[in-house]
N, C-alpha and C positions, 0 to 999 in steps of 0.2 A: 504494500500500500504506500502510493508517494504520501511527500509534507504538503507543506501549502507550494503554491504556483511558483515561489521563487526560490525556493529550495533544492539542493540536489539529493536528501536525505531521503529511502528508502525504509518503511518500519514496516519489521513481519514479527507477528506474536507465536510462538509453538510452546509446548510441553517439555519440560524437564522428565525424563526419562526416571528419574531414578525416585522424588518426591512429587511425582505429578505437578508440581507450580510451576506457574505461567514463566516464561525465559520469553524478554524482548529485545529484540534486535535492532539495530541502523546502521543503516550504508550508503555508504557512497562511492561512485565505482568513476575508474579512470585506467584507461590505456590497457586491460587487461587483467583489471588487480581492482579489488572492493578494498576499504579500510572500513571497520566495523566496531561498533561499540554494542555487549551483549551484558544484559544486564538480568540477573537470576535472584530470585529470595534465598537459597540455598548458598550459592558461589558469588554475589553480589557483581560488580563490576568488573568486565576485562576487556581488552582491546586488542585486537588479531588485525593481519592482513592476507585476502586468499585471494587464488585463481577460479575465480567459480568456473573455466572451464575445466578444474582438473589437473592444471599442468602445473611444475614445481616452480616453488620459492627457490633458489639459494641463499645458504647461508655458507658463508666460507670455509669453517669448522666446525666437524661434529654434531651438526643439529643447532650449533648456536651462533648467535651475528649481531655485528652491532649495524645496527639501523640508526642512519641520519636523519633527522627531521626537524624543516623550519617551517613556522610558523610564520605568516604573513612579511615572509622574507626577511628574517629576524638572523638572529645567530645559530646555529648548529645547534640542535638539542640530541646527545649522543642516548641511544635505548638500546633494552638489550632486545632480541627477539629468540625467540625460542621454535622448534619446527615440531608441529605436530602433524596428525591426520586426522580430522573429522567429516564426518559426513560422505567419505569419498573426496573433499576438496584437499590439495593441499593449502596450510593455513603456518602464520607464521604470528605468532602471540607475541602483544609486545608488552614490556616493563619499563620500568616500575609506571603503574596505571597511573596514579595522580600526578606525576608529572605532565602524563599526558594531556589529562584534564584540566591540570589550571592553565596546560597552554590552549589550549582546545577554546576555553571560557572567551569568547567576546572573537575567535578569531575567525577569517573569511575564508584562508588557504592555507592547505596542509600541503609541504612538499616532503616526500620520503624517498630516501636514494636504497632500490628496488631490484633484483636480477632475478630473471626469469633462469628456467632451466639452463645452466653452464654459461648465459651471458654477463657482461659486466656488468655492474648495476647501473644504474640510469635515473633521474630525476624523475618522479613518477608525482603530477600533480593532483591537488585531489579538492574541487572546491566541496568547502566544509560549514559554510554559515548556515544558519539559517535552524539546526538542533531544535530540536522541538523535546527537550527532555521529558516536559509532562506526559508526553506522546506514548513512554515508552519505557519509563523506570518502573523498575517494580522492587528491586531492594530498598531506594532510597540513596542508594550510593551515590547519586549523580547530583544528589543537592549536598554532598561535602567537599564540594569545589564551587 
């Protein structure tokens, strides 16, 4: 379900598998790659970035990678990101979450430097305003930023 008209934010509500409670999601997608914010009453707030076609993240070693990301063309904010597999997508979690979110607060564009299976990573923009948090928390997580 989209946000409002000038938004690029995405929300889909499903089921937590394990406690039946609602888990909400948002996304926003660019060049091949969604960046997503998934927010559960069980596991509260996290922040991943996937291929919803399937195809891989890199991360340079072992599953783990630091992911650049500027905020409305700001300074480098260095994260860690993690590779997992859900859904069949690959997905690449990033850290520490409240960093993420007090940059997220107020801002229009998320840049994250991104590699597709064995390419180099690349500037992967992603406009971000427009959050509709009411839309879509369900721990509460998202009003502690």
């Amino acid at each position: 379900m989209r946000g409002s008209l000038d938004s690029a934010w995405r929300y889909d509500l499903a089921q937590d598998s394990m406690s039946l409670s609602p888990v909400s999601v948002a996304c926003v997608s660019s060049d091949g790659f969604e960046f997503c914010l998934r927010d559960s009453e069980r596991l509260g707030v996290d922040v991943f970035v996937r291929r919803p076609d399937g195809g891989e993240i890199t991360c340079e070693s072992s599953r783990r990678c630091t992911v650049a990301a500027r905020f409305d063309g700001g300074a480098p904010v260095e994260l860690t990101g993690s590779q997992l597999r859900e859904g069949g997508a690959e997905q690449v979690s990033l850290r520490p979450v409240h960093k993420i979110l007090l940059n997220l607060r107020g801002a229009r564009r998320l840049e994250l430097d991104l590699a597709k299976g064995g390419e180099p990573p690349r500037t992967t923009p992603f406009d971000i305003h427009g959050l509709e948090r009411d839309r879509f928390s369900q721990s509460g997580g998202l009003y502690d930023w």
